[in-house]
C-alpha positions in Angstrom: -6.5 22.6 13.7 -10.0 23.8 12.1 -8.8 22.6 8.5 -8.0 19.0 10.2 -10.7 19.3 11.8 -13.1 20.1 8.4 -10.7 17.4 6.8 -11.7 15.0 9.1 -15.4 15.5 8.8 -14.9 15.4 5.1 -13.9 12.6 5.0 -16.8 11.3 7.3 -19.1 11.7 5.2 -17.7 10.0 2.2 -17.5 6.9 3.9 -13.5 7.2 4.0 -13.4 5.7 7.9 -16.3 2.9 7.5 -13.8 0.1 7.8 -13.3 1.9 11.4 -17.1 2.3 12.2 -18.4 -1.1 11.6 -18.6 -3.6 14.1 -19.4 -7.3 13.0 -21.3 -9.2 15.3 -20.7 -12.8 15.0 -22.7 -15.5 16.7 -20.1 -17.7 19.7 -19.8 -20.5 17.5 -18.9 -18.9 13.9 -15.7 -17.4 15.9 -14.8 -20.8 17.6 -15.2 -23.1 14.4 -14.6 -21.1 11.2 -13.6 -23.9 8.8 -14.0 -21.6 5.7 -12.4 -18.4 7.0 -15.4 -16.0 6.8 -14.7 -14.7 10.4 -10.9 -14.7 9.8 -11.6 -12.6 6.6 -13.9 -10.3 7.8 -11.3 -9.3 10.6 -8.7 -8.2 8.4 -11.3 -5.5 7.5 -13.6 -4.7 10.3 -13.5 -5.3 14.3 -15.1 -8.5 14.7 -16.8 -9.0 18.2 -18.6 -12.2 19.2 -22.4 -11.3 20.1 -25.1 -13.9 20.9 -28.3 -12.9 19.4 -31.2 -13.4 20.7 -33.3 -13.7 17.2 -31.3 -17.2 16.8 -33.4 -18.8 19.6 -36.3 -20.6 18.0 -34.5 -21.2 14.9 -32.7 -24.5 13.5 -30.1 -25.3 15.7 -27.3 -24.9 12.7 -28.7 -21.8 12.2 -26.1 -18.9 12.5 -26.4 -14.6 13.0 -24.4 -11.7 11.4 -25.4 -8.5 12.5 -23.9 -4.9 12.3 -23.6 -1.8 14.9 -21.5 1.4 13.5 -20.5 4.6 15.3 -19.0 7.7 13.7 -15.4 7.7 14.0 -15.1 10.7 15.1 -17.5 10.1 18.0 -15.8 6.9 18.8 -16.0 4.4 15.6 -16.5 0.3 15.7 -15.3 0.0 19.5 -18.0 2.6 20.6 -20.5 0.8 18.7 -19.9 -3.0 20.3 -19.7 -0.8 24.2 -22.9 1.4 23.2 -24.7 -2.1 22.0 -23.3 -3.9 25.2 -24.9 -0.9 27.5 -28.5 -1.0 25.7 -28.6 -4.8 26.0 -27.9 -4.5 30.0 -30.2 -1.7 30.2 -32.7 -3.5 28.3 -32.8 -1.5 25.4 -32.7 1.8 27.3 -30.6 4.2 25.3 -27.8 6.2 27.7 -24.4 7.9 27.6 -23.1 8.5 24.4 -24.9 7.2 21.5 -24.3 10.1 19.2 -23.7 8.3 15.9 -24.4 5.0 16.8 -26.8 2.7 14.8 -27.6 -0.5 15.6 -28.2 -1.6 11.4 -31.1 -3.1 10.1 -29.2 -6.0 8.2 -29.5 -9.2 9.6 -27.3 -12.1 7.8 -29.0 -15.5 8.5 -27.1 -18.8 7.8 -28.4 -21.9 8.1 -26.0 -25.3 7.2 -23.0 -22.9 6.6 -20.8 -25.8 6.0 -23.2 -26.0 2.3 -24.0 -22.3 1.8 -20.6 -20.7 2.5 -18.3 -22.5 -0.4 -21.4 -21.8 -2.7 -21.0 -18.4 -1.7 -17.2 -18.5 -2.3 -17.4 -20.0 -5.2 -19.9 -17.5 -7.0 -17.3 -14.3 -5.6 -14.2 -16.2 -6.5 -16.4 -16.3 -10.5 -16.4 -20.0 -10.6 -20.2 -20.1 -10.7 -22.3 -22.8 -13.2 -22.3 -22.5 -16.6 
């Protein structure tokens, strides 16, 4: 069981089990209408949890979030994340229970008029970019 165990943790820290620690937060309205597939592409990697933000408010109304939360695996992994960020925001930011290994990250993905900046973005990873 210990060489599992050292296995596991291994593995940890190489990043072996980030597709399991991640946790895309999606604004409502990307995971209802998702004419390009970003959302639908992104799950077949990572969980993918709807999450309204509340940095969008103030901002141009086709304006769109992406954030991130991660948890260890071991201590739990992408689900832990989305229920430790769920508890902080009805505590009002008050840390409790188990947030060993949880990180709410600092990369914040802003669209505004996806329907023009997400084919441009396809286009350039797909290498059809100008010439």
């Amino acid at each position: 069981m210990a060489k599992k165990q050292q296995n596991e943790e291994h593995y940890q820290a190489m990043g072996k089990y980030s597709h399991e620690e991640i946790a895309v937060l999606v604004e409502p309205n990307l995971t209802k209408d998702d004419p390009h597939g970003l959302v639908e592409h992104m799950s077949e990697s990572f969980l993918v949890q709807p999450y309204r933000s509340n940095i969008i408010e103030g901002l141009s109304s086709t304006a769109s979030m992406i954030q991130f939360v991660r948890k260890d695996k071991l201590l739990g992994g992408a689900k832990d994340a989305v229920d430790c960020l769920e508890s902080d925001r009805a505590r009002g930011k008050v840390k409790s229970g188990n947030t060993e290994g949880y990180e709410h990250i600092h990369y914040l993905v802003a669209l505004f008029e996806p329907d023009e900046i997400i084919p441009l973005l396809l286009r350039d990873f797909q290498g059809e970019g100008d010439n």
